[in-house]
Each structure stands twice: as structure tokens, then as C-alpha cells.
One Martini backbone bead per residue (centre of mass of N, CA, C, O) as a GRO file, in nm:
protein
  426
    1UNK     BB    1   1.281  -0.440   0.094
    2UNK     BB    2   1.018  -0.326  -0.105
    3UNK     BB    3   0.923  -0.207  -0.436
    4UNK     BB    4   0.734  -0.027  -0.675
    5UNK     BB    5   0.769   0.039  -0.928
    6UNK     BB    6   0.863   0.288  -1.178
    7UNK     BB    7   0.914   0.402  -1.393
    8UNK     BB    8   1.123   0.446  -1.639
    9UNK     BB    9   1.475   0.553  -1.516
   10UNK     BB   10   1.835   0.642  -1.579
   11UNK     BB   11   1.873   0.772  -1.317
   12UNK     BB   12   2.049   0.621  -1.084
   13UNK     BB   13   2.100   0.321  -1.170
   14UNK     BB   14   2.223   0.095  -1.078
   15UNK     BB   15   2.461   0.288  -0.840
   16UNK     BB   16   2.741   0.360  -0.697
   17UNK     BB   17   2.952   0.565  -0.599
   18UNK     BB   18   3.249   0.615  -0.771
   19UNK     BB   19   3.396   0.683  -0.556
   20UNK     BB   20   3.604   0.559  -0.269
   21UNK     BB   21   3.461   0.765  -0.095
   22UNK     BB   22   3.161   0.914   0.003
   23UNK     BB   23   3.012   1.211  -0.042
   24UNK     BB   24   2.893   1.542   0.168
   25UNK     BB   25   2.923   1.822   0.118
   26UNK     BB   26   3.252   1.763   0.160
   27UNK     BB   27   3.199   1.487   0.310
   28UNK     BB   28   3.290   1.218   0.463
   29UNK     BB   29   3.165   0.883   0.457
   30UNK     BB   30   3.101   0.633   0.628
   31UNK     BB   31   3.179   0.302   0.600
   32UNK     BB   32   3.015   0.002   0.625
   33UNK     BB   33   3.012  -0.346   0.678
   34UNK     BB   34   2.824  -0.611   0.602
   35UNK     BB   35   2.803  -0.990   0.735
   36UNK     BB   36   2.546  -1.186   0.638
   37UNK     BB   37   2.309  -1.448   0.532
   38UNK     BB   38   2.058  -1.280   0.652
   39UNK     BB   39   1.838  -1.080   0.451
   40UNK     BB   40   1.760  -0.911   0.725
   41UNK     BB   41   1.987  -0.809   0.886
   42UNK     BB   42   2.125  -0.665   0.689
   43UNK     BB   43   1.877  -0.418   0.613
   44UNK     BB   44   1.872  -0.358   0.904
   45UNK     BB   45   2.130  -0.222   0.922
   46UNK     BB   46   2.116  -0.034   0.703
   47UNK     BB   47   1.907   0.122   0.776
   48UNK     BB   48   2.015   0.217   1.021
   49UNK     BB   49   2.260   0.349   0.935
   50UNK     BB   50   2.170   0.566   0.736
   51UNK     BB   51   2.011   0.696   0.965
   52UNK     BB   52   2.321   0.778   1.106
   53UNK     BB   53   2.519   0.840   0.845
   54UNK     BB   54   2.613   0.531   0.736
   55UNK     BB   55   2.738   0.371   0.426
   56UNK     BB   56   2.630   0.049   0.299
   57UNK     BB   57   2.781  -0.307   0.280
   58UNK     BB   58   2.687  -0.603   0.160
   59UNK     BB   59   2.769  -0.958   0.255
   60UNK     BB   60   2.695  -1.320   0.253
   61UNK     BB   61   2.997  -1.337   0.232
   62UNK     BB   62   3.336  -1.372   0.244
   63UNK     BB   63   3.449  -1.334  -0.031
   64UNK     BB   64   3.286  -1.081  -0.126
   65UNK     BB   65   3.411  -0.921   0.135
   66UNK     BB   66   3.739  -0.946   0.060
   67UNK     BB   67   3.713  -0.803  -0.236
   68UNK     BB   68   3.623  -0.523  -0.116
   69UNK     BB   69   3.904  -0.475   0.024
   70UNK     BB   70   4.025  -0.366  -0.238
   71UNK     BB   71   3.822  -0.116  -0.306
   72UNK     BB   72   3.709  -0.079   0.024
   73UNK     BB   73   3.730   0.126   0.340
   74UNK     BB   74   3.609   0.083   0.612
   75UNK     BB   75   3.514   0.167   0.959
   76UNK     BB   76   3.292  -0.075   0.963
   77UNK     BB   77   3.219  -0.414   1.125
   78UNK     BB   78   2.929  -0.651   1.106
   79UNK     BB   79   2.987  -0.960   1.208
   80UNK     BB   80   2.898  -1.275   1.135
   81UNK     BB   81   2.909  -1.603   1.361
   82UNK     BB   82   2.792  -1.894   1.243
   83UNK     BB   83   2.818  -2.210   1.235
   84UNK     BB   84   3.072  -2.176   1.097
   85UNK     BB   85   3.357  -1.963   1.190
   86UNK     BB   86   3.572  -1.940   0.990
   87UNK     BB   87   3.501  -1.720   0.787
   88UNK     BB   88   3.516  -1.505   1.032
   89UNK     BB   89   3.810  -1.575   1.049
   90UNK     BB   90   3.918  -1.476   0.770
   91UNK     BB   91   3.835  -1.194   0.785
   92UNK     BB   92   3.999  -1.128   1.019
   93UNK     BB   93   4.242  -1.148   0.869
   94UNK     BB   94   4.240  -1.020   0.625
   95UNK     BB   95   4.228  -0.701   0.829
   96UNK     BB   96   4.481  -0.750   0.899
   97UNK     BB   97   4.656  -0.739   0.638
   98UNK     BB   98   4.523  -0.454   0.583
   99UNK     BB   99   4.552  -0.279   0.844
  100UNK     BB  100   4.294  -0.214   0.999
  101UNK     BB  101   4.121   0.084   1.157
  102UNK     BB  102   3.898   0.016   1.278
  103UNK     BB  103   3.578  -0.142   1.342
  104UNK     BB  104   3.465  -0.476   1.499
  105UNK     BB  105   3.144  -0.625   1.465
  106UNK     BB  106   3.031  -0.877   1.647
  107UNK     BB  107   2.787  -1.134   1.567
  108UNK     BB  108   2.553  -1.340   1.757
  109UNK     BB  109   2.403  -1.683   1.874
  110UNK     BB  110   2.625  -1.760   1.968
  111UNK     BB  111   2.766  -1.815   2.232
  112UNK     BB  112   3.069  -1.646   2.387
  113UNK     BB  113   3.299  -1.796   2.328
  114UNK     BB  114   3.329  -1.771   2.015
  115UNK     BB  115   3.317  -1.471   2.011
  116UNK     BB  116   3.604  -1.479   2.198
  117UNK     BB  117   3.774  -1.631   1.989
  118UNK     BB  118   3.758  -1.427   1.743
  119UNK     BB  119   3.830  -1.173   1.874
  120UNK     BB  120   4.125  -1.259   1.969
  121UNK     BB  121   4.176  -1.318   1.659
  122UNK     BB  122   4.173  -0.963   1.653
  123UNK     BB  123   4.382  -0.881   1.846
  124UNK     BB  124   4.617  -1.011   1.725
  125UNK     BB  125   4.600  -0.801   1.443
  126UNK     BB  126   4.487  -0.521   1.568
  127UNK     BB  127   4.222  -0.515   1.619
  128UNK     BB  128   3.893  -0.311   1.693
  129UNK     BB  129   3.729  -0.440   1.855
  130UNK     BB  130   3.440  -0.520   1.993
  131UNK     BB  131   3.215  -0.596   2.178
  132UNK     BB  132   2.968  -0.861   2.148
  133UNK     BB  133   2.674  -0.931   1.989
  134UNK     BB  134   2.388  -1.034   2.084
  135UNK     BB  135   2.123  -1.238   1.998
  136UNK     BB  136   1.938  -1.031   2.009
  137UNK     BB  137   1.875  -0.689   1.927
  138UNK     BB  138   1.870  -0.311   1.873
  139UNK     BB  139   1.826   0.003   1.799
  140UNK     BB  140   2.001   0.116   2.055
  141UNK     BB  141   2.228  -0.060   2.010
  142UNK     BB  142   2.352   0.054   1.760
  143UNK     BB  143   2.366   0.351   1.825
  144UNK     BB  144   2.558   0.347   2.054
  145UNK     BB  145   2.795   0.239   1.919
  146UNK     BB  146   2.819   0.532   1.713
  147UNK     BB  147   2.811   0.746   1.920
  148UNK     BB  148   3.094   0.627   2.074
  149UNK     BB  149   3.301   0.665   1.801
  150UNK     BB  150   3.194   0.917   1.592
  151UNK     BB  151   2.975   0.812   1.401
  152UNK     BB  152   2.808   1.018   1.181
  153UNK     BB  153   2.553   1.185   1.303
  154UNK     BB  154   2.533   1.414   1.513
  155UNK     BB  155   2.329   1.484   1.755
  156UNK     BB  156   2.076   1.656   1.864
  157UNK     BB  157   2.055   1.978   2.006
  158UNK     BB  158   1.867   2.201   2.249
  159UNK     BB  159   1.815   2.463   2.130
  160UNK     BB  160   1.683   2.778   2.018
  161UNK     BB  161   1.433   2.867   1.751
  162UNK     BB  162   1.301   3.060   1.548
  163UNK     BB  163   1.069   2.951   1.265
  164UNK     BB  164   1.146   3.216   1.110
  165UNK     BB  165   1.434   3.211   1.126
  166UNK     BB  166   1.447   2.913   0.973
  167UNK     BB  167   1.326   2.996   0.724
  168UNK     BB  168   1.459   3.221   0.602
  169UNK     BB  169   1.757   3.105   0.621
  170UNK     BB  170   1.722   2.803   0.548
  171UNK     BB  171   1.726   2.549   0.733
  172UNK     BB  172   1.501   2.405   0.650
  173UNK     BB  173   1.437   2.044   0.638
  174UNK     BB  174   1.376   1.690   0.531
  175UNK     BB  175   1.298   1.385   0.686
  176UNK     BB  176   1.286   0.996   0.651
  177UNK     BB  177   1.056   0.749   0.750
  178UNK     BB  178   1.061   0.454   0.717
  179UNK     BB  179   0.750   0.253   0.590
  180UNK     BB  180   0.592  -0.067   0.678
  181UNK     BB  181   0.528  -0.397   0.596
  182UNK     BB  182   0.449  -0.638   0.809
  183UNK     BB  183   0.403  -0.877   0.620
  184UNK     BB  184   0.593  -0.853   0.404
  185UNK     BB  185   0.860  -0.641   0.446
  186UNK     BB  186   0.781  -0.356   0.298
  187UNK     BB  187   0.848  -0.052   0.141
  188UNK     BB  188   0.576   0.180   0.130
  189UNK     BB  189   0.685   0.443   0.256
  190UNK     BB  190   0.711   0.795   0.399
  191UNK     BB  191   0.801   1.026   0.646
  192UNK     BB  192   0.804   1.368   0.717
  193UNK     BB  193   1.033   1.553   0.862
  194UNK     BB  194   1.154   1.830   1.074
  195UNK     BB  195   1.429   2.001   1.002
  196UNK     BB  196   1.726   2.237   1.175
  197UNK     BB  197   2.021   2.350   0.998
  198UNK     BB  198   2.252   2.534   1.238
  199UNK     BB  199   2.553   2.665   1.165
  200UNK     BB  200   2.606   2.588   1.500
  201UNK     BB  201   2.437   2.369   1.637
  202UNK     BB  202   2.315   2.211   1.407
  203UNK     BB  203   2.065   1.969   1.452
  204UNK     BB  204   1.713   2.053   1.477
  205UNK     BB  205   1.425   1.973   1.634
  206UNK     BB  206   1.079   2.083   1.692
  207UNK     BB  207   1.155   2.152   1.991
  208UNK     BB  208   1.351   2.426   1.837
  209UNK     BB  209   1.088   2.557   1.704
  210UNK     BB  210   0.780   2.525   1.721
  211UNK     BB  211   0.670   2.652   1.915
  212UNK     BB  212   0.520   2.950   1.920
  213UNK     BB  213   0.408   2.971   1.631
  214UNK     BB  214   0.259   3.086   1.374
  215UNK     BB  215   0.018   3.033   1.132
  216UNK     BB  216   0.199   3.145   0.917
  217UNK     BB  217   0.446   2.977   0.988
  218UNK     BB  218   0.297   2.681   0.960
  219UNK     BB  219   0.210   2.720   0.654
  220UNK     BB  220   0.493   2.764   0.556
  221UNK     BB  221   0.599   2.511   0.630
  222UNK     BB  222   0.389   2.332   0.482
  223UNK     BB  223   0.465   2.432   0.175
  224UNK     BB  224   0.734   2.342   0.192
  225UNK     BB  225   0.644   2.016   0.248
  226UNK     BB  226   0.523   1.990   0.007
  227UNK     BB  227   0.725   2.057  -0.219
  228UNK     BB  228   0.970   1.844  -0.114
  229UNK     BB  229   0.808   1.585  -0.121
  230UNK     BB  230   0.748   1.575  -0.395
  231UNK     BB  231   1.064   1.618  -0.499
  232UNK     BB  232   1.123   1.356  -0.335
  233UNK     BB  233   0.943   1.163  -0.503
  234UNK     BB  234   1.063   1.210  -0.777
  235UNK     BB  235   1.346   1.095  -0.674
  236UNK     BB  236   1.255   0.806  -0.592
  237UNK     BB  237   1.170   0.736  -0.908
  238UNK     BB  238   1.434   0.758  -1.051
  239UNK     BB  239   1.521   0.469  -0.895
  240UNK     BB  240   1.212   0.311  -0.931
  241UNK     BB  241   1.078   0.408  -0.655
  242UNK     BB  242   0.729   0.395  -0.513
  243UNK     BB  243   0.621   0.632  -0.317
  244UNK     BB  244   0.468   0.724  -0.055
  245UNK     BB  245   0.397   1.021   0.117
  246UNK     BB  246   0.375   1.160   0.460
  247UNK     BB  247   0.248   1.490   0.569
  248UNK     BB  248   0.232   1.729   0.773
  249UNK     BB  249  -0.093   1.926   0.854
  250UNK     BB  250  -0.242   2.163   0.988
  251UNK     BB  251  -0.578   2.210   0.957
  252UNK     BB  252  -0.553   2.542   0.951
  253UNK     BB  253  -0.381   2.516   0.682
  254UNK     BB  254  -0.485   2.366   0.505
  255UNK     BB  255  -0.719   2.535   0.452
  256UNK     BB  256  -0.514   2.770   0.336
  257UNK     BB  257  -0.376   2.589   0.093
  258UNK     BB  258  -0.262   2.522  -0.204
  259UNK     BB  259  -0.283   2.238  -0.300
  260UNK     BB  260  -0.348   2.195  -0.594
  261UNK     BB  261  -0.119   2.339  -0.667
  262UNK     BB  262   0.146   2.240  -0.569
  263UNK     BB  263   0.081   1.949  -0.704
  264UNK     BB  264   0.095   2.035  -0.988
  265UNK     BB  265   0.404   2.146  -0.945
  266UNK     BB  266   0.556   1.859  -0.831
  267UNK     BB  267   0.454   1.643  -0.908
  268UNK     BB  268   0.479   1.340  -1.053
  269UNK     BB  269   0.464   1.277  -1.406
  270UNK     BB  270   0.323   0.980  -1.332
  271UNK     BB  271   0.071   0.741  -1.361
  272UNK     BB  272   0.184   0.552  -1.082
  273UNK     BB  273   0.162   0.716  -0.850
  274UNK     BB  274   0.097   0.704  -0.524
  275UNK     BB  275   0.088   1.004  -0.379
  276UNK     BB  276  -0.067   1.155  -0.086
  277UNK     BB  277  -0.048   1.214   0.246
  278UNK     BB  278  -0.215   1.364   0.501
  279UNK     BB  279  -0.166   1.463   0.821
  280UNK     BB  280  -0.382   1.483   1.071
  281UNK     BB  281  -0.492   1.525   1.380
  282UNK     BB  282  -0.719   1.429   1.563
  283UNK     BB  283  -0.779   1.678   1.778
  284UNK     BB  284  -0.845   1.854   1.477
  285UNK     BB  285  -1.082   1.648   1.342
  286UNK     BB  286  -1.294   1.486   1.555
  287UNK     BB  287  -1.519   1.735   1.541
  288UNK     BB  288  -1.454   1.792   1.199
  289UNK     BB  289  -1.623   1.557   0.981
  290UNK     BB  290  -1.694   1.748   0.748
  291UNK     BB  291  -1.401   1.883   0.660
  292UNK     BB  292  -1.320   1.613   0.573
  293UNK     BB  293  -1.463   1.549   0.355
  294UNK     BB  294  -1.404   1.780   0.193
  295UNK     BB  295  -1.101   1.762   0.159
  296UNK     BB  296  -1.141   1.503   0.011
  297UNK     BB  297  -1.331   1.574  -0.252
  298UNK     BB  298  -1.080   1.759  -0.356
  299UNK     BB  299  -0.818   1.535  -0.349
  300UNK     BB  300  -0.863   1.293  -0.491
  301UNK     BB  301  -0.820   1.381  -0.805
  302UNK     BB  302  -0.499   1.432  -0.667
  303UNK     BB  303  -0.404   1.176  -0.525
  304UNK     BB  304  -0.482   1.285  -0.212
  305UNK     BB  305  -0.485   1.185   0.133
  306UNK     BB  306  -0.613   1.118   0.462
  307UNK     BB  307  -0.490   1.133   0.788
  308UNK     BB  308  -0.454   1.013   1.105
  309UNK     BB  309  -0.312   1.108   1.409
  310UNK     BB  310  -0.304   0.977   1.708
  311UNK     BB  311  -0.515   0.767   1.746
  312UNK     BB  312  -0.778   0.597   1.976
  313UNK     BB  313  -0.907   0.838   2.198
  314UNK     BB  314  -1.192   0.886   1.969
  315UNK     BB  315  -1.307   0.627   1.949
  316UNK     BB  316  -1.587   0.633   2.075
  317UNK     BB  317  -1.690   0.827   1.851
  318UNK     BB  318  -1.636   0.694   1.597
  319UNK     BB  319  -1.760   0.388   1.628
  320UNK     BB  320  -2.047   0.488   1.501
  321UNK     BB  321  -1.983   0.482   1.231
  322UNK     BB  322  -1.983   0.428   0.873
  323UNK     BB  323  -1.806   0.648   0.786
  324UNK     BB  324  -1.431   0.755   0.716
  325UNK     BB  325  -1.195   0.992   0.525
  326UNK     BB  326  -0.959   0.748   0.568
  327UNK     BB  327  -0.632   0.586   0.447
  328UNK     BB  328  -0.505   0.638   0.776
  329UNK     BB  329  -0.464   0.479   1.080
  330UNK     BB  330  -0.318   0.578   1.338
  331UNK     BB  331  -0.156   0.479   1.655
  332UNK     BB  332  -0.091   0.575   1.957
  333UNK     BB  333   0.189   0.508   2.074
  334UNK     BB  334   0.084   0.443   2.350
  335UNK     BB  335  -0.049   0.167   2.251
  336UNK     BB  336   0.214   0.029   2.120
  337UNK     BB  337   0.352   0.054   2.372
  338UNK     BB  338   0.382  -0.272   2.493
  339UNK     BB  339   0.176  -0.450   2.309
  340UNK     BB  340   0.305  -0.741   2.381
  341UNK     BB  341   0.266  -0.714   2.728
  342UNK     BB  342   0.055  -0.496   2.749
  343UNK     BB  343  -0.291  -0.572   2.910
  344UNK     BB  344  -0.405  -0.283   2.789
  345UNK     BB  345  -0.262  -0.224   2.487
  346UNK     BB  346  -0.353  -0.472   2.340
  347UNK     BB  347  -0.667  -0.446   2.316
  348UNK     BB  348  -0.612  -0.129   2.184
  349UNK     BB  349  -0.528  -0.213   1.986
  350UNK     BB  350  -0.726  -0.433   1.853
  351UNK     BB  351  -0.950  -0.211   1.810
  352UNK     BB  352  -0.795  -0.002   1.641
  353UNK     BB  353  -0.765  -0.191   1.405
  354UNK     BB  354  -1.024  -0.273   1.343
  355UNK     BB  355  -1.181   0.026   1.263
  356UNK     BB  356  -1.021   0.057   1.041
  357UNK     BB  357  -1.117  -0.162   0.872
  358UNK     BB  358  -1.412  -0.120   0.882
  359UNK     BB  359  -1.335   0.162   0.707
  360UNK     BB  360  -1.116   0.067   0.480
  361UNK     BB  361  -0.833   0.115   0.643
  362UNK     BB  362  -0.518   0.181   0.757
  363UNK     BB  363  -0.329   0.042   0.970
  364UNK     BB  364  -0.079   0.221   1.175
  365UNK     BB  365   0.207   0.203   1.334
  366UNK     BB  366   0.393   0.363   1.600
  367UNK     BB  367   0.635   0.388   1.783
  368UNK     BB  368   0.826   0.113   1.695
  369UNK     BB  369   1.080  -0.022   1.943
  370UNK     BB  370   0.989  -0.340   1.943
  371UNK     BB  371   0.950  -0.650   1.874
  372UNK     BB  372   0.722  -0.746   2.000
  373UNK     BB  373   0.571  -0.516   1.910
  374UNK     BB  374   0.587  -0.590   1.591
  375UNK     BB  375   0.431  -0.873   1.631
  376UNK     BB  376   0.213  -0.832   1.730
  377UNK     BB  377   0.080  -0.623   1.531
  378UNK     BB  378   0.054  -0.875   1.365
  379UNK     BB  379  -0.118  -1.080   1.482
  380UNK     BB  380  -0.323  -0.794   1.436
  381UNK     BB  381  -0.322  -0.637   1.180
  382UNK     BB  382  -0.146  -0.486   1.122
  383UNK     BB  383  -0.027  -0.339   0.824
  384UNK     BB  384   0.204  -0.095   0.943
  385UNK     BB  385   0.555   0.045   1.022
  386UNK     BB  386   0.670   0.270   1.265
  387UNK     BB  387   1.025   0.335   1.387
  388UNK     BB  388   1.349   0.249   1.494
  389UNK     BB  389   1.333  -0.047   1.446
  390UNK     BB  390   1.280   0.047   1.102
  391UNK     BB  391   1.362   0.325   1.090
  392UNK     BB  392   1.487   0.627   1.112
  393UNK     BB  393   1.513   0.954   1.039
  394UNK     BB  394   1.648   1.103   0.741
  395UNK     BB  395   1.811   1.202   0.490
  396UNK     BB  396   1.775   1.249   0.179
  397UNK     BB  397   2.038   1.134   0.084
  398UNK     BB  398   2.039   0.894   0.268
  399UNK     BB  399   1.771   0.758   0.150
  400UNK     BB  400   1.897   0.739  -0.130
  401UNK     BB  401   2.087   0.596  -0.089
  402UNK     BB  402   1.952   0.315   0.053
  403UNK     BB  403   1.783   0.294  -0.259
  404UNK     BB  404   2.042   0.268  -0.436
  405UNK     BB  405   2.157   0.021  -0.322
  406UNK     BB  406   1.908  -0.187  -0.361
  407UNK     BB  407   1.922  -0.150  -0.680
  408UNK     BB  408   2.158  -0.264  -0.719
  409UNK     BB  409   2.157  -0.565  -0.546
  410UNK     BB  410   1.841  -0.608  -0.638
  411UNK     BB  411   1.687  -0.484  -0.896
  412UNK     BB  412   1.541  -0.257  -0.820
  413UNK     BB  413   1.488  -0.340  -0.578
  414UNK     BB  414   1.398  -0.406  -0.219
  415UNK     BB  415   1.483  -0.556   0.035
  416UNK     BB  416   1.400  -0.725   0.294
  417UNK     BB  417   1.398  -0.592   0.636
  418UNK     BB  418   1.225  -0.769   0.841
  419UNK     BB  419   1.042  -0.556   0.986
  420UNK     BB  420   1.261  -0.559   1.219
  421UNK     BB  421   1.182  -0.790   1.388
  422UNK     BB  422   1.328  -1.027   1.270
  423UNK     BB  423   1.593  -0.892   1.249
  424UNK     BB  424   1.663  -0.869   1.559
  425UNK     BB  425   1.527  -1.211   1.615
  426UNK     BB  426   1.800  -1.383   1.416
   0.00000   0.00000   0.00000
């Protein structure tokens, strides 16, 4: 992934954690090690372990990944194994020699026997192999791997709190999932989700808080997500790093929310900011598109533009207009999954790519699980890609690791996560 550099600011560039092994809240973060000579695998794997909990290192060759092992010691090892796997065979050596206890994970495009030798070799040194993963893999298959092993961050679990009390308490906090320019393959933006942080359930999701909230409850929310948003907005301008974020924001509340003493009080104070989406739902928005233009027309001079949310099912009443007052229509989840496959998804997704193009907007896939449904999406002309294949929502800290990581190995600037499609059938 890349991104657009933010003002020069010396606070947290180029460097990683100087502790031996990171942690947060006074906990210890597990730390996995890549090892792929190919920098869009690297960074697919990084994303998702961030996103997961679990700090890492990249490395494309052997030595320099031989050398790490003596200032810092993983938890997880990524091993690829290339046209010529000597290589991975001295790291698992390495490996051996000093005694190492976690876990080594092989991955490769070649044969399975090359991977059982080299496996083999990693049994005899006592080191605790995992079964080798065939390329291409995807990111179900990463998670299945760290959640058995009990490695970062456990489980949501499905608890019920009321969001006035998950309020009130500060529970809420907000995870981030970055936005990707699918034809680039680069980091352009993140989106807010809500989560609570319950002192004896764990992370509880939104279907654990929202449910049944009251409207005043829901502006408090909104309020909150803005003000974190912008806060976080201007933490990862910190590192170099300029994204857009984009907010969840019920046009009920919207509209009842001082948006720009908010945008005004928290937003980065520099020149090149890149601003802030504010997502309303379609059905919420597409019968009362005065009030959208009215909206736009309120925050465009605070750089704050707004987006369609689960785009699609109102296409018809749509279609027929000259121009819609939005910078980004998403594509209603629906439609992108399966959409590389699915012969009623496929056309309906480039129907919907086509009109956002038309009014002007970019139009965004969502809730892209699969790489066959991002290469289609690429192929249509879609502009970005959100979904757990490019990268799972992360907490702010999770989320400034990764970018802090970046800056540091790319001269700040974030390298090609290979769009995630890429990354997983390389």
C-alpha cells in the first residue's frame, strides 16, 4: 500500500517500537515474522495479522530475516518457500539453533512433497510446523490459523449491552478498516466501526449494542465518532501517512449534529488534509435528495463530503437524475459477493460501477471476501475495495502499528499490499 504523504512531522517516523517486544495496555503483543521475496504477499500477510492482533516483521530474503532473530524473538514464522527452497531450509535451521518455541507457518506455490521436506526438516530441529498452505490461500484461511493457536486478539463474543450504558462507561472505541485503490493497490482511506470494549465479555460488536438504541443515543454515538475519527485522522498524519476516513453517521442524527464545530474542533490543522466521508445509508437518503444536496452544500467548504452506504437496490429512481451530490457510492455487499462468479452479480455490479462514474462519484466494493470477486471488481472499473480479503476492521493502535511499520521499511511512505487480490493468488 502507498499513501499520500501529510505535512512533515517528527513525531513516531521511521521507527518501530524500541522494547524487545511491543506491547499494549501493559500486554504483550505476539510478533509473527514474513519471510517472501514477493512485497505484496509481505504486506497481505501484515495487514491481516494487524488486523488480528499480532505485531510483524517483514523480510525478503534469508539473511536479513536470520539477522532479526537475534534482536527479537516471533511468535509466528511465515516461511515462503521459492524456486529454491535451500534458503528456507537454512532459516528453518536457524530456527532450530536457537531453540525456537512458537510456530512455523510454510507457504508455497510449489509441489506439496517440497513442502513435506522441508517441514520434515523443521520436525527434526523440534520446531512445531503447522501443515503447509498451498498458494493461493485467503484470509479466512489466516484467521482459522491465529484463532487456533490463540494468538491476538480473541473473538468477538455475542453478548447484549445497552448503548447508553456501553456510552456512558466509555466502552465505545473505534476499529478501522483500511480502503484500497484496487487498480493502484494502494492505502487511500479507512473506514470507523463501532465497537465495545466490555470489562468482562471482551470486543462486542454492533449487533451487541445497537439494537433497540434511542435517537438521542444514536447522535451520542455519532458525535463520539466524529470527534475519534478526526482525532485518529490526525494520529496517522503523525506518521506521514494522509488518509480520508470515512464515518457512519444516521441522516436522522446528522442532521440534528453541530457537524462543523466538531469538524472545526478536532480536524488536522494542515493545508493538504484530505477530509472526511460521512456515510448515510441509500434507503435513509434516497427519497430526500434535497436534503442531500442541502447537506453537501453545508459541509463541502469544511472539506466533509458525503457517500451512499449499500448502494444498488435504488438504482432505478436514480438512473434517471443528472447529478447526485455524493463523492462516493458504495456497492451494496450483495452485489459484490460472488460477483466474479455470480452471473445476475456480475452485470449488476458494472451497472452500479458505470452510474457512479457517470454522476462523477467513485464507486467503492464492499464486503470483498474473495480475490476471483476483486480482480472482477478491477476488471469493472471499480475505483477502491474494502472487505477482510484487503484487510479486517483493527483497533487504532493495531492500525498505527501498520503504518508506523510501513513508514519505517518504505521511507514513509506504505507499500503495495497487492490489493489483496494479488497478494493472495501470488
Amino acid at each position: 500500500m502507498t499513501a499520500t504523504a501529510a505535512q512533515p512531522n517528527s513525531a513516531g517516523l521511521g521507527t518501530l517500537p524500541s522494547e524487545p517486544e511491543a506491547a499494549t495496555n501493559g500486554v504483550r503483543v505476539p510478533l509473527g515474522f514474513v519471510l517472501d521475496g514477493d512485497s505484496s504477499i509481505r504486506h497481505f500477510l501484515s495487514l491481516v495479522l494487524h488486523g488480528a492482533g499480532i505485531d510483524t516483521e517483514e523480510f525478503a530474503d534469508g539473511p536479513s530475516f536470520r539477522a532479526a532473530l537475534a534482536k527479537r524473538t516471533p511468535d509466528i514464522v511465515f516461511l515462503n518457500i521459492s524456486l529454491e527452497s535451500a534458503e528456507a531450509i537454512e532459516c528453518v535451521v536457524a530456527l532450530g539453533k536457537r531453540n525456537f518455541a512458537g510456530y512455523v507457518q510454510l507457504m508455497s506455490s510449489r509441489g506439496s512433497a517440497v513442502l513435506e521436506h522441508v517441514r520434515s526438516i523443521g520436525q527434526q530441529q523440534r520446531i512445531q510446523m503447522l501443515q503447509p498452505l498451498k498458494k493461493p490461500f485467503d484470509t479466512g484461511m489466516l484467521l482459522k490459523i491465529i484463532h487456533e493457536l490463540k494468538l491476538g486478539l480473541p473473538p468477538a463474543l455475542a453478548a447484549r449491552v445497552d448503548l447508553d450504558e456501553a456510552l456512558r462507561n466509555r466502552w465505545i472505541e473505534f476499529w478501522y478498516q483500511p480502503k484500497i485503490d484496487l487498480r493502484k493497490k494502494q492505502l487511500v482511506g479507512a473506514e470507523a466501526f463501532a465497537r465495545a470494549r466490555h470489562p468482562h465479555h471482551g470486543i462486542l460488536l454492533p449487533g451487541a449494542f445497537m439494537p433497540g438504541a434511542t435517537e438521542t443515543e444514536l447522535i451520542a454515538l455519532s458525535e463520539l465518532a466524529l470527534a475519534q475519527g478526526l482525532n485518529a485522522s490526525l494520529n496517522f498524519s503523525k506518521l506521514g501517512v494522509n488518509l480520508r476516513l470515512a464515518i457512519n453517521v444516521p441522516v436522522n442524527a446528522l442532521v440534528k449534529i453541530a457537524v462543523a464545530d466538531i469538524v472545526e474542533t478536532f480536524r488536522p490543522k494542515f493545508e493538504k488534509w484530505p477530509g472526511l466521508i460521512i456515510d448515510v445509508t441509500e434507503e435513509q437518503i434516497v427519497t430526500d435528495l434535497t436534503l442531500a444536496n442541502d447537506l453537501t452544500r453545508k459541509l463541502r467548504h469544511l472539506n466533509v463530503h458525503l457517500a451512499i452506504d449499500d448502494f444498488g437496490r435504488g438504482y432505478s429512481s436514480l438512473a434517471r437524475l443528472k447529478e447526485l451530490p455524493f463523492a462516493e457510492l458504495k456497492l451494496d455487499r450483495a452485489f459484490v459477493t460472488d460477483c466474479g462468479t455470480d452471473k445476475v452479480n456480475a452485470p449488476l455490479c458494472k451497472t452500479v460501477i458505470d452510474l457512479a462514474h457517470n454522476f462523477g462519484s467513485i464507486a467503492v466494493g464492499i464486503g470483498i471476501e474473495k480475490a476471483s470477486d476483486a480482480l472482477a471488481l478491477v476488471s469493472m472499473g471499480c475505483d477502491y475495495g474494502q472487505g477482510f480479503l484487503l484487510g479486517q476492521p483493527m483497533p487504532e493502535e493495531r492500525f498505527t502499528s501498520l503504518l508506523r511499520q510501513r513508514a519505517a521499511s518504505q521511507g514513509r511512505q506504505l507499500a503495495s499490499v497487492g490489493g489483496g487480490a494479488h497478494a493472495a493468488n501470488a
